[in-house]
py3Dmol code that shows the C-alpha trace and the ligand (Angstrom):
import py3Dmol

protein = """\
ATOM      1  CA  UNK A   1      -1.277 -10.113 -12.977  1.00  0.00           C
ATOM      2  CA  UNK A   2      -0.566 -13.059 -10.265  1.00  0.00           C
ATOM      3  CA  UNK A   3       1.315 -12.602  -7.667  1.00  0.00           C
ATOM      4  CA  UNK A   4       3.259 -15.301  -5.587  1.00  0.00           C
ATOM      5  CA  UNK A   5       4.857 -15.790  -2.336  1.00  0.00           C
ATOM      6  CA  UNK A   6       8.169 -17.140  -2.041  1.00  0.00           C
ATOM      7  CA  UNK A   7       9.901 -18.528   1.394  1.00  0.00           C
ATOM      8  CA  UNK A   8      13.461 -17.959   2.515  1.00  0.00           C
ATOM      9  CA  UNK A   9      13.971 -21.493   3.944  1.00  0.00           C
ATOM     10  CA  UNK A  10      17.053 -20.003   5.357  1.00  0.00           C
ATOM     11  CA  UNK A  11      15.416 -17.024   7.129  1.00  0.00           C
ATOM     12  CA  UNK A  12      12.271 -19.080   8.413  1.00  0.00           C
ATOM     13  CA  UNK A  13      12.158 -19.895  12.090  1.00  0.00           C
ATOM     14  CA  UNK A  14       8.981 -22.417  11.672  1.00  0.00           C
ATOM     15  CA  UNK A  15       6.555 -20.398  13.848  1.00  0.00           C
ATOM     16  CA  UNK A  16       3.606 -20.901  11.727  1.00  0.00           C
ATOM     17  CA  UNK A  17       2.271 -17.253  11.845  1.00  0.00           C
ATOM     18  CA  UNK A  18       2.098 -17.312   7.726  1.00  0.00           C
ATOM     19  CA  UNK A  19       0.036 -21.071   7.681  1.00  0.00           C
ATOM     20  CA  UNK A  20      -2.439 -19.106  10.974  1.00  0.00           C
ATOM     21  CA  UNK A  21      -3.153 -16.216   8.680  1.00  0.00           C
ATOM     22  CA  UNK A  22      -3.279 -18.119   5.633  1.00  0.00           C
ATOM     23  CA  UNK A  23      -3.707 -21.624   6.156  1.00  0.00           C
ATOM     24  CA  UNK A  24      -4.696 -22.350   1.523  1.00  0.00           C
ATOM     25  CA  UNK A  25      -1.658 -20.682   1.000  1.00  0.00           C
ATOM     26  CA  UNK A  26       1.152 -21.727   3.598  1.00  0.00           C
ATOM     27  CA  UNK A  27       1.784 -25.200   5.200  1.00  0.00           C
ATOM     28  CA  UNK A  28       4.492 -25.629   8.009  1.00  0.00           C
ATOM     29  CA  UNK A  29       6.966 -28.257   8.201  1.00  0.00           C
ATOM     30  CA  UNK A  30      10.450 -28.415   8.513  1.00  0.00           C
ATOM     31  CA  UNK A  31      10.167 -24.865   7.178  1.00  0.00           C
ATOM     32  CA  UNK A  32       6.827 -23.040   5.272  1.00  0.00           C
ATOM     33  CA  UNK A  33       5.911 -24.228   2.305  1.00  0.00           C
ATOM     34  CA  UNK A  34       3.753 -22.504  -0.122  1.00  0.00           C
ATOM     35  CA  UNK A  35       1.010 -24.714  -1.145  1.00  0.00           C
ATOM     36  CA  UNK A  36      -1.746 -22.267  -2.797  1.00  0.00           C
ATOM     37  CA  UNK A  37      -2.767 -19.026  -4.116  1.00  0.00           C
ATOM     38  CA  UNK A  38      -4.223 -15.904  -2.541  1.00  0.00           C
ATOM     39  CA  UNK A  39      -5.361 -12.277  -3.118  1.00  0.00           C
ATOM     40  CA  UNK A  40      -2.322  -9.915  -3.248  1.00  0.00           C
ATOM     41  CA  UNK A  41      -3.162  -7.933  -0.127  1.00  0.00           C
ATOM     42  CA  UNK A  42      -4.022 -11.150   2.062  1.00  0.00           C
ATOM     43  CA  UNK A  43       0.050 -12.308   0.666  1.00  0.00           C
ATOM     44  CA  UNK A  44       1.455  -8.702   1.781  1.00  0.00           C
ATOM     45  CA  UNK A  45      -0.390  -9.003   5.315  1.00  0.00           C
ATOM     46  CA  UNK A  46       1.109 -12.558   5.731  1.00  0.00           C
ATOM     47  CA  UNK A  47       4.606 -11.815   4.602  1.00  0.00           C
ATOM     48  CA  UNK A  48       4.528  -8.092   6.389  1.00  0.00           C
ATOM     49  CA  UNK A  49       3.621 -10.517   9.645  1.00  0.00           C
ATOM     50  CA  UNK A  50       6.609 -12.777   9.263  1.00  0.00           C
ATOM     51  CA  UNK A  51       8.694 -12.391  12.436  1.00  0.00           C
ATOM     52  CA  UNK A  52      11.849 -13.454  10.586  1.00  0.00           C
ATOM     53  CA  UNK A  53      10.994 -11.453   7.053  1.00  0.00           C
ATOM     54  CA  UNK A  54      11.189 -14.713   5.025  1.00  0.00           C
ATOM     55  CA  UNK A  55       8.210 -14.315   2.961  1.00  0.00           C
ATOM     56  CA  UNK A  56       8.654 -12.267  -0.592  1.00  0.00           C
ATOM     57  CA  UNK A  57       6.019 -11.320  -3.097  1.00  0.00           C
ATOM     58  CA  UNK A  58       6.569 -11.420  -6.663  1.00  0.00           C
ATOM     59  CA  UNK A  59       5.100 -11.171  -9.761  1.00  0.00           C
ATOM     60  CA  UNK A  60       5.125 -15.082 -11.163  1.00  0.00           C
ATOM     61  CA  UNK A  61       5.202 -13.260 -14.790  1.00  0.00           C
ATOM     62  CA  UNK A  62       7.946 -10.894 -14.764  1.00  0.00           C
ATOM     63  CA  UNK A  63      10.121 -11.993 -11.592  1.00  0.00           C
ATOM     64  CA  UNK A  64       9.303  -8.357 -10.266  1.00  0.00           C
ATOM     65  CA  UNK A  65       9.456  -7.675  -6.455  1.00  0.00           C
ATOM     66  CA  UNK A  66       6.499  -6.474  -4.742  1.00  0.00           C
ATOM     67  CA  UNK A  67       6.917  -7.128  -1.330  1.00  0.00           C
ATOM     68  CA  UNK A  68       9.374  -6.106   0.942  1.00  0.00           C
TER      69      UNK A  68
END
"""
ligand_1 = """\
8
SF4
S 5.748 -16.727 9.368
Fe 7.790 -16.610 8.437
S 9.180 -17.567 9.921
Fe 7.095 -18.183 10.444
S 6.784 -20.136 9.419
Fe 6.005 -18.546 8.056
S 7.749 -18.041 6.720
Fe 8.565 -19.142 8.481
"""
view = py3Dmol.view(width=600, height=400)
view.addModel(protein, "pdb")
view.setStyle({"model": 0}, {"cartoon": {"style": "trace"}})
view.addModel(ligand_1, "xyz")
view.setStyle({"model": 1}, {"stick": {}})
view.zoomTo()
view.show()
């Protein structure tokens, strides 16, 4: 099962606390971009750490919601 995270450009304030803790997975410009792949937990600890809650986890197979 893979699981991906997905950015709220809406919600994200551009701090860059998901690309400190997880700079393979999330690149900052404008807003975060996701840009790789990572072990589940290290996704929830980044997305859990998001000061604006913009970052979901999902299942990339079956849409499914992990995380939050
Ligand atoms: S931690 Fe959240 S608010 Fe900050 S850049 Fe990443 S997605 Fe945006």
């Amino acid at each position: 099962m893979s699981y991906v995270p997905v950015i709220d450009h809406a919600a994200c304030l551009a701090h860059g606390d998901c690309e400190q803790l997880a700079p393979e997975v999330f690149r900052l410009g404008e807003t975060a971009e996701v840009v790789g792949q990572a072990p589940v937990e290290l996704l929830v600890k980044v997305a859990s750490a998001c000061p604006s809650g913009a970052i979901s986890v999902i299942d990339d197979a079956s849409g499914e919601q992990l995380y939050p």
